[in-house]
KOLVEX-838800 format. One record per atom (N, C-alpha, C): residue in one letter; x, y, z. Coordinates in pm, whole numbers, padded with zeros to 5 digits, always signed. Last residue first. Example, Ala and Ser with C-alpha at 12.3 -4.5 7.8 and 13.67 -1.06 7.14 Angstrom:
BEGIN
S+01285-00225+00708
S+01367-00106+00714
S+01290+00003+00787
A+01319-00569+00780
A+01230-00450+00780
A+01320-00330+00780
This chain:
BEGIN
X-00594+11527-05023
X-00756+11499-04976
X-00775+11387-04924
X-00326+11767-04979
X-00371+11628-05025
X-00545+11610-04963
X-00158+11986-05039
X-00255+11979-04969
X-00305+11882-05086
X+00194+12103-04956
X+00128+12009-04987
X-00033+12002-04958
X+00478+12330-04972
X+00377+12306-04969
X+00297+12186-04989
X+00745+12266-05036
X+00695+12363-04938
X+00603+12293-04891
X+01000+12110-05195
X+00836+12137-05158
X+00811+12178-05109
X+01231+12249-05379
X+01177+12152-05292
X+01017+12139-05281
X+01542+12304-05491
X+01417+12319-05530
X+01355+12176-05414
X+01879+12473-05548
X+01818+12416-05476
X+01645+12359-05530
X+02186+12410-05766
X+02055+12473-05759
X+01914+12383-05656
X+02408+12282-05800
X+02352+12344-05688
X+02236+12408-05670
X+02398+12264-06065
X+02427+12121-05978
X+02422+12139-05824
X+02385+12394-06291
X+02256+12384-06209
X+02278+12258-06098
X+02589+12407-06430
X+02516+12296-06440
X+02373+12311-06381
X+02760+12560-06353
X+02767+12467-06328
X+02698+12349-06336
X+02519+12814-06337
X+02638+12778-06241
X+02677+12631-06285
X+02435+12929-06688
X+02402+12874-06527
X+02529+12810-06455
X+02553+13254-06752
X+02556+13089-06752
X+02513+13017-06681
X+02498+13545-06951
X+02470+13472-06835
X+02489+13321-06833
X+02731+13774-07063
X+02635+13582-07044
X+02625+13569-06966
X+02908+13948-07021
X+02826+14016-07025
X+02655+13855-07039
X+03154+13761-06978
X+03133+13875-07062
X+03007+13920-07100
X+02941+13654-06701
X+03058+13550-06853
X+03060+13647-06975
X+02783+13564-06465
X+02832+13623-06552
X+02935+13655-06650
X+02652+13236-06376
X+02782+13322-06316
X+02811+13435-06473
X+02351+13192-06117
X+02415+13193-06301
X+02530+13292-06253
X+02129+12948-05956
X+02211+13009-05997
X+02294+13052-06097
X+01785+12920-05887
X+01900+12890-05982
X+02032+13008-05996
X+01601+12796-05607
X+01658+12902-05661
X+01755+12856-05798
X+01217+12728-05543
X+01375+12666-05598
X+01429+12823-05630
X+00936+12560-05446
X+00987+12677-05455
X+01174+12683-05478
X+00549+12417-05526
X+00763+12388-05521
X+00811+12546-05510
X+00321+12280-05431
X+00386+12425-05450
X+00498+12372-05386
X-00022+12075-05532
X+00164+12091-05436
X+00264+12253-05454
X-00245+11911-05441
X-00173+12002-05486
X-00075+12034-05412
X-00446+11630-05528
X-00353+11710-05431
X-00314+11817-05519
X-00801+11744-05615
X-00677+11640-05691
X-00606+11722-05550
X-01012+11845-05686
X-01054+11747-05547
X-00951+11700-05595
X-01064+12211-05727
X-01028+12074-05760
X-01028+12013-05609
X-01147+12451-05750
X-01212+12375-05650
X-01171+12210-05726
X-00962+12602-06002
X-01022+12604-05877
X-01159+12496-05843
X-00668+12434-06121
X-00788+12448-06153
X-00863+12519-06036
X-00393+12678-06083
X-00440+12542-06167
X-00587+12559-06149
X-00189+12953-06098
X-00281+12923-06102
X-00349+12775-06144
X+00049+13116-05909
X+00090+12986-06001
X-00082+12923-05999
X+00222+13403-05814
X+00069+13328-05889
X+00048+13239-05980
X+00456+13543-05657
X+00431+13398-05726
X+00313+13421-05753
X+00654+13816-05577
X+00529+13764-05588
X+00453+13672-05683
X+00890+13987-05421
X+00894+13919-05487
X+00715+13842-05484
X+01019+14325-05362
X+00914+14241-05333
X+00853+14146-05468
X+01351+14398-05484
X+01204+14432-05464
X+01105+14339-05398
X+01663+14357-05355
X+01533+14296-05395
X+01411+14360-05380
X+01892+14542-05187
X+01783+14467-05234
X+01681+14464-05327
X+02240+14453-05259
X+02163+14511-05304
X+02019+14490-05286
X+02491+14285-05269
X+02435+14373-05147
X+02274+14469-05161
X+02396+14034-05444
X+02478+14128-05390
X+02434+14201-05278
X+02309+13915-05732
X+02372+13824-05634
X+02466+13942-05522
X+02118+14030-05972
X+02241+14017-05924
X+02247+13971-05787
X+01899+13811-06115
X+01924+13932-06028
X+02027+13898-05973
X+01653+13756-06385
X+01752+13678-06320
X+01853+13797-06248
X+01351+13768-06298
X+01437+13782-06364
X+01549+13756-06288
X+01133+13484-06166
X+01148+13611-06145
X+01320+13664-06220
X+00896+13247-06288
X+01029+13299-06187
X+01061+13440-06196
X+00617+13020-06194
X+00697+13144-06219
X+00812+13179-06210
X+00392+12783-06346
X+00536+12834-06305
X+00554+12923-06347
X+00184+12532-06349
X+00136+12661-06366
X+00318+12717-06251
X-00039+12215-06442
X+00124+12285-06415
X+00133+12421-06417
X-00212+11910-06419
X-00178+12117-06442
X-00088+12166-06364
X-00190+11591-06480
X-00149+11705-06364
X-00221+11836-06490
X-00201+11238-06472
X-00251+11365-06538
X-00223+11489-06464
X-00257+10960-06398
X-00148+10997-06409
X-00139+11145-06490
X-00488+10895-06297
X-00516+10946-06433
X-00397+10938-06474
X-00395+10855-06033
X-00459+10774-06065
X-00455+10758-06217
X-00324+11152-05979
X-00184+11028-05938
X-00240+10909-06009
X-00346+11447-06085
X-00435+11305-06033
X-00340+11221-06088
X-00218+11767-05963
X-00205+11597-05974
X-00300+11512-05945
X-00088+12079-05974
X-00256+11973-05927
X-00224+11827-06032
X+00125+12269-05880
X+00070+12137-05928
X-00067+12074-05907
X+00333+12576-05931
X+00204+12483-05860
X+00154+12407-05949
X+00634+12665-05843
X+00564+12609-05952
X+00452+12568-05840
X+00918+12913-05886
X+00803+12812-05795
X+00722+12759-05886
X+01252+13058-05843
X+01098+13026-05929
X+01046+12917-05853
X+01456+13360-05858
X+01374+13244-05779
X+01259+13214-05828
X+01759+13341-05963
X+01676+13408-05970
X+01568+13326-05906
X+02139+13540-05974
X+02041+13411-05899
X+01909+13447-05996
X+02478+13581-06017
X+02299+13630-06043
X+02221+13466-05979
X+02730+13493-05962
X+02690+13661-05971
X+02555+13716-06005
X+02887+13255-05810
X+02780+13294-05831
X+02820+13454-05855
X+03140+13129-05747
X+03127+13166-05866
X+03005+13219-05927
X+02993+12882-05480
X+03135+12976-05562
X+03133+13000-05662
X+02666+12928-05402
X+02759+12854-05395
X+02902+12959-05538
X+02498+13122-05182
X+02519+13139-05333
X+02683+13025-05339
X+02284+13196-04965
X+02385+13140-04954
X+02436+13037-05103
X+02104+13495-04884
X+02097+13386-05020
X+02260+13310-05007
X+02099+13714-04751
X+01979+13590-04762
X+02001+13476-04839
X+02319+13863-04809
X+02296+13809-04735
X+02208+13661-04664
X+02306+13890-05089
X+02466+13861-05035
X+02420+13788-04901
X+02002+14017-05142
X+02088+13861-05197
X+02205+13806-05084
X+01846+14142-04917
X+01944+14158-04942
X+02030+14044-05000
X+01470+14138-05025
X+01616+14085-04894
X+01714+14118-04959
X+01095+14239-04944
X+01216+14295-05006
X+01357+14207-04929
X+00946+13919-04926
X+00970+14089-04887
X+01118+14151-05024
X+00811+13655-05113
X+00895+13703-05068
X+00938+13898-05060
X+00501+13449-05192
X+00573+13568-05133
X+00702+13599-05075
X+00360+13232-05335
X+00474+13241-05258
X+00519+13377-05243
X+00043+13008-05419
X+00139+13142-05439
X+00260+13115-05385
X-00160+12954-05610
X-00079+12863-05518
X+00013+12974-05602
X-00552+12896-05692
X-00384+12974-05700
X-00295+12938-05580
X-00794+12799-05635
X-00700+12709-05771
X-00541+12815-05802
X-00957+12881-05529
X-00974+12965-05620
X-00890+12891-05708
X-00960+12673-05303
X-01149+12694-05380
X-01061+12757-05552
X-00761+12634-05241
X-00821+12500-05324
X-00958+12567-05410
X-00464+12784-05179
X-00624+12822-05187
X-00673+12746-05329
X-00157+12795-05048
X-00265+12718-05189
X-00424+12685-05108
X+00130+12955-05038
X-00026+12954-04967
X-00084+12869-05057
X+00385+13082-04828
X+00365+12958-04959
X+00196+12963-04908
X+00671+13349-04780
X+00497+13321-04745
X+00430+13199-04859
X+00997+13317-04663
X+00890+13342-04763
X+00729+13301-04706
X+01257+13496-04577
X+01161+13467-04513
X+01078+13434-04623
X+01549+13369-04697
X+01484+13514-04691
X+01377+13440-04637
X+01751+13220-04717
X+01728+13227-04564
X+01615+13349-04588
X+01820+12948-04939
X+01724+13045-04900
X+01706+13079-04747
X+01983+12704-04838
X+02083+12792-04968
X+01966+12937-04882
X+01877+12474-04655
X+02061+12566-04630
X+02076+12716-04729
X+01662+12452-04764
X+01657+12476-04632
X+01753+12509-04614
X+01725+12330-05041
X+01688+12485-05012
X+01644+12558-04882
X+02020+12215-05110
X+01922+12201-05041
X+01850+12353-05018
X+02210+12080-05291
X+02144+12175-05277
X+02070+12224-05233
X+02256+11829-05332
X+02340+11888-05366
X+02354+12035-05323
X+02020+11672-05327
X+02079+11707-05187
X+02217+11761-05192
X+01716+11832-05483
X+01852+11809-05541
X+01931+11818-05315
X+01455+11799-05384
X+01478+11751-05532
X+01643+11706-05575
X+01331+11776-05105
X+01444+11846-05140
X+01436+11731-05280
X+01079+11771-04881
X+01095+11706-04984
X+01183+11805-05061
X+00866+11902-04777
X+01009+11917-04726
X+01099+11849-04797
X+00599+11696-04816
X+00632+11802-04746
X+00804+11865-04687
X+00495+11410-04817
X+00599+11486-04960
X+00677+11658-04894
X+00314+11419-04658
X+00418+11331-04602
X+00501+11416-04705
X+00103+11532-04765
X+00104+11639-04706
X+00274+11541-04657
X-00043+11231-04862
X+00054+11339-04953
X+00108+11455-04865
X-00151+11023-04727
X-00107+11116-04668
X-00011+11193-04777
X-00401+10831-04913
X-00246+10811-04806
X-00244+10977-04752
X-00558+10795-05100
X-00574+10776-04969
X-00509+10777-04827
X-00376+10837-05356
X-00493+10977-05270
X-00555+10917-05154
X-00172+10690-05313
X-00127+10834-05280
X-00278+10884-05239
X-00290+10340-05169
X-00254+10443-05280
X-00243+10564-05241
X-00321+09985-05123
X-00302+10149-05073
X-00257+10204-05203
X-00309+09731-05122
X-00448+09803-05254
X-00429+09967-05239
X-00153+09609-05024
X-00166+09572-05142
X-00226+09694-05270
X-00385+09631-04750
X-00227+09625-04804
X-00204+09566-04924
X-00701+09779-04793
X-00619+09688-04701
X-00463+09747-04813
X-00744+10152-04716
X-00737+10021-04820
X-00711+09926-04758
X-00710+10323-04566
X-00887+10323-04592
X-00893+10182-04670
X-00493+10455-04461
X-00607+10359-04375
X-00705+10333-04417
X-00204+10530-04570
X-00325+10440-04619
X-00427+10402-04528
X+00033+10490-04559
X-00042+10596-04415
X-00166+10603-04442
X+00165+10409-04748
X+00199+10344-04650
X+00102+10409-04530
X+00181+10592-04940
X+00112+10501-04957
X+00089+10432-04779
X+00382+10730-04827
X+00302+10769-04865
X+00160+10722-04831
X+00628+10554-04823
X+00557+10610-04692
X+00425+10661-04720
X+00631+10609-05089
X+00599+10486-05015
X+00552+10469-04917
X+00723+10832-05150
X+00573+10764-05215
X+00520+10668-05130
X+00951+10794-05093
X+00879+10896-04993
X+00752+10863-05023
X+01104+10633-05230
X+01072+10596-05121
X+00999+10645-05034
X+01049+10823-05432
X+01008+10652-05464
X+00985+10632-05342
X+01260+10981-05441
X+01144+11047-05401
X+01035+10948-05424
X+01502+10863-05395
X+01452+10904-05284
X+01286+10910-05295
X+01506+10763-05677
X+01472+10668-05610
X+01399+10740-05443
X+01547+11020-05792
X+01436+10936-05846
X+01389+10845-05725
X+01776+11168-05699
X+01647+11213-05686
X+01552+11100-05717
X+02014+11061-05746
X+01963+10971-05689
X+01796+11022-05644
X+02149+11298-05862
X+02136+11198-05977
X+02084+11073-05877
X+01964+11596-05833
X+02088+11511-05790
X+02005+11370-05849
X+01787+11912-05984
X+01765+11758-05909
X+01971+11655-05866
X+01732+12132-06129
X+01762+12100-05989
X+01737+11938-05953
X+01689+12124-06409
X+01770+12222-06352
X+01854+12224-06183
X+01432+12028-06443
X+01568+12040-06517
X+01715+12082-06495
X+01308+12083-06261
X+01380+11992-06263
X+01491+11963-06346
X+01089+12266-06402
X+01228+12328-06282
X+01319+12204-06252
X+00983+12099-06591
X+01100+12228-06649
X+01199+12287-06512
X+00895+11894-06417
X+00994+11922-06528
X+01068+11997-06566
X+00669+11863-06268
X+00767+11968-06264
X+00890+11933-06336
X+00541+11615-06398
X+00460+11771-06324
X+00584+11894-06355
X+00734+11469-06344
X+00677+11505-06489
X+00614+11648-06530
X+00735+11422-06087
X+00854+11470-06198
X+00804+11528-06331
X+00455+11273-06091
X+00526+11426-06001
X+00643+11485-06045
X+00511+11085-06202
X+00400+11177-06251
X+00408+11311-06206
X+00718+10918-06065
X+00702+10983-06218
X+00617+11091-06238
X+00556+10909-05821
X+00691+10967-05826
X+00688+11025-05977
X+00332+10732-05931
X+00330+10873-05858
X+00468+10914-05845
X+00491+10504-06002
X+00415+10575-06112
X+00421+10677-06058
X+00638+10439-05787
X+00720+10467-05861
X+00653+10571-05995
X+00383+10336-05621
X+00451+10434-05561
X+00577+10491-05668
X+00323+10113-05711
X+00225+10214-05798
X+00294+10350-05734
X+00573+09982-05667
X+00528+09998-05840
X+00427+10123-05805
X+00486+09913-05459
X+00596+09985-05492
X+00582+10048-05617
X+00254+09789-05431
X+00265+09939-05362
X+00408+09995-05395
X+00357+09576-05515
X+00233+09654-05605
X+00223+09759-05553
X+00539+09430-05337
X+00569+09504-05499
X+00479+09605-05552
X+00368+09412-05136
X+00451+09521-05135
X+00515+09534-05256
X+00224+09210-05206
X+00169+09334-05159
X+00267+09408-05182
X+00419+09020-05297
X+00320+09081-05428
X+00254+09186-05334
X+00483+08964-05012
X+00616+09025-05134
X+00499+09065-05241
X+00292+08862-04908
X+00314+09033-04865
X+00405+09032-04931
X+00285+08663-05018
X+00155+08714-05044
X+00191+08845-05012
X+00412+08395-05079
X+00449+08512-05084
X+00363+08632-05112
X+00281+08214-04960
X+00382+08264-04888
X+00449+08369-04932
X+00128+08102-05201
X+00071+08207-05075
X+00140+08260-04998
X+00259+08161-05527
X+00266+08125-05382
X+00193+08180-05257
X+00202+08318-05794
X+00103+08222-05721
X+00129+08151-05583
X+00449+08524-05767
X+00331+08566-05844
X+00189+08468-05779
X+00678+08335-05669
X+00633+08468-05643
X+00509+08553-05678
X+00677+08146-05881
X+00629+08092-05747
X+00602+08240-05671
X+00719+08263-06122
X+00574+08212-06129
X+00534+08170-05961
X+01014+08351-06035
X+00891+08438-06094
X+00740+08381-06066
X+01184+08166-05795
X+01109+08166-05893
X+01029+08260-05945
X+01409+08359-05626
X+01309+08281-05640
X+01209+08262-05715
X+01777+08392-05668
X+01659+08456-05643
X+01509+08283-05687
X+02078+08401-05864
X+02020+08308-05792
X+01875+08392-05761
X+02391+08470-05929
X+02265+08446-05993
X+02174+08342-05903
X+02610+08663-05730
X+02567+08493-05792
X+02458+08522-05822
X+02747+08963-05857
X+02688+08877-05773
X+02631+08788-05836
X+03007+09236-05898
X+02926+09113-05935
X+02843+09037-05830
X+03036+09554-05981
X+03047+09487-05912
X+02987+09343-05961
X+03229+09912-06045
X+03226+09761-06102
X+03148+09658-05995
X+03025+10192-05879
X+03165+10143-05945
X+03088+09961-05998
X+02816+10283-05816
X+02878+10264-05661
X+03011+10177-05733
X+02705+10288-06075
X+02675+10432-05983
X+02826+10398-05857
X+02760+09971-06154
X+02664+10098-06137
X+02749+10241-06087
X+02797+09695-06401
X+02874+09853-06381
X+02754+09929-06274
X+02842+09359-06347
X+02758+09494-06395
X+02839+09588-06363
X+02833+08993-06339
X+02876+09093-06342
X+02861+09212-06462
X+02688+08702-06243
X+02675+08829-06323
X+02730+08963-06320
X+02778+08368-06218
X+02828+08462-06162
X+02776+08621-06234
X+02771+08128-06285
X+02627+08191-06241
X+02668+08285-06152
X+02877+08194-06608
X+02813+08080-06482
X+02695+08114-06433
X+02909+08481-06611
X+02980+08368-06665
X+02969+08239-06531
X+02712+08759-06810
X+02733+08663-06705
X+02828+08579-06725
X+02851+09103-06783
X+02749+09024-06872
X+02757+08915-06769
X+03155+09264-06761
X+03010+09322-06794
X+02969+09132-06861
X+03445+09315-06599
X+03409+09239-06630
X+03223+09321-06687
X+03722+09505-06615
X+03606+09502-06530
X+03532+09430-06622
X+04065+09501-06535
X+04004+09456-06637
X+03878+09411-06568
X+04252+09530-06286
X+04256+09623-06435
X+04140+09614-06503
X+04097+09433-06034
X+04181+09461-06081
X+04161+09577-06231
X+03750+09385-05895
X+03902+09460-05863
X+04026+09428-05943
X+03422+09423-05803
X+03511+09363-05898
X+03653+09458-05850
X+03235+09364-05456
X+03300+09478-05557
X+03424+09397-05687
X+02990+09144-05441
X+03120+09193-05430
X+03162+09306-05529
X+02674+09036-05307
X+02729+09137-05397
X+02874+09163-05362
């Protein structure tokens, strides 16, 4: 792979040279790689089709988990969220002891691995939230909470420039990774000035099914908004807005 360089950036092939646009600017590289059909029926390549197929099914569960949380994603994610949270699947998969290789999957793996899991690294909600919170998910009754005391915004809340309201929302998930199918259940709390001022006692009840045998997950995120003749706006996009995982309880 080379980086392209002068005035004039090249797009498509010429030879067996292909040159593309990404993310990391102009670049090209020789056309070359190993047969499709010899990759698919070679025995030598027996752990490249293992590990494609755990990739792949590790990209579905990523999707399905985005999908899950959508509406707070909207809002919080960085524009390489996809792939990170691909690679965390992976590990995922990867802690598998019940399958051989090839055949691993999220509900045999270790989901509780998703744990800490930051959506946006623009924003992290281990730097932005210092208020103390309580995350709980009770499988029998199917509620997946979060508690926060009374805190002082200005203080607890490390509000990127131009902030004047925040507000904090969570979500609980129950996911079958297999079905590719979830329940989705989100709260937030009105949107509150950003100040010296505290906070009432804050209280999540994000309800899905009770006594499910699916993982479940509990996200917890802040959004920020800068007041604008009496508008509220979100900050910028929401390009700081933190959101993560807390919580995880996998089977």
């Amino acid at each position: 792979m080379a980086r392209q360089k002068g005035i004039i950036k090249l797009k498509g092939t010429i030879g067996d040279i292909t040159f593309y646009k990404t993310k990391d600017g102009h670049l090209a590289r020789e056309k070359g790689g190993v047969d499709a059909s010899r990759i698919a029926n070679d025995p030598a390549f027996q752990r490249t089709r293992e590990n494609g197929s755990e990739f792949g099914r590790a990209g579905k569960a990523g999707k399905t988990l985005r999908t899950a949380l959508r509406t707070l994603l909207l809002n919080s994610a960085d524009s390489r969220m996809v792939s990170r949270l691909t690679q965390r699947m992976v590990k995922v998969i990867q802690a598998d002891l019940t399958n051989e290789r090839g055949l691993r999957n999220v509900i045999d793996g270790e989901a509780e691995l998703l744990v800490g899991f930051e959506f946006n690294i623009g924003g992290k909600l281990g730097t932005t939230l210092f208020a103390p919170f309580v995350g709980g998910i009770d499988r029998v009754t199917g509620a997946i909470i979060v508690d926060l005391e009374s805190f002082i915004p200005a203080n607890m809340i490390a509000a990127p420039g131009g902030t004047t309201h925040f507000k904090i929302i969570s979500a609980g998930a129950e996911i079958d990774f297999e079905a590719e199918v979830f329940v989705t259940a989100t709260s937030e709390t009105a949107i509150l000035p950003w100040d010296m001022t505290s906070t009432v006692a804050i209280s999540h009840l994000n309800a899905v099914t009770p006594n499910s045998t699916k993982p479940l997950f509990l996200a917890v995120g802040v959004e920020f908004y800068q007041e604008v003749n009496g508008r509220m706006y979100p900050l910028k996009n929401g390009s700081y807005n933190p959101l993560a995982l807390v919580q995880v309880s996998g089977l």
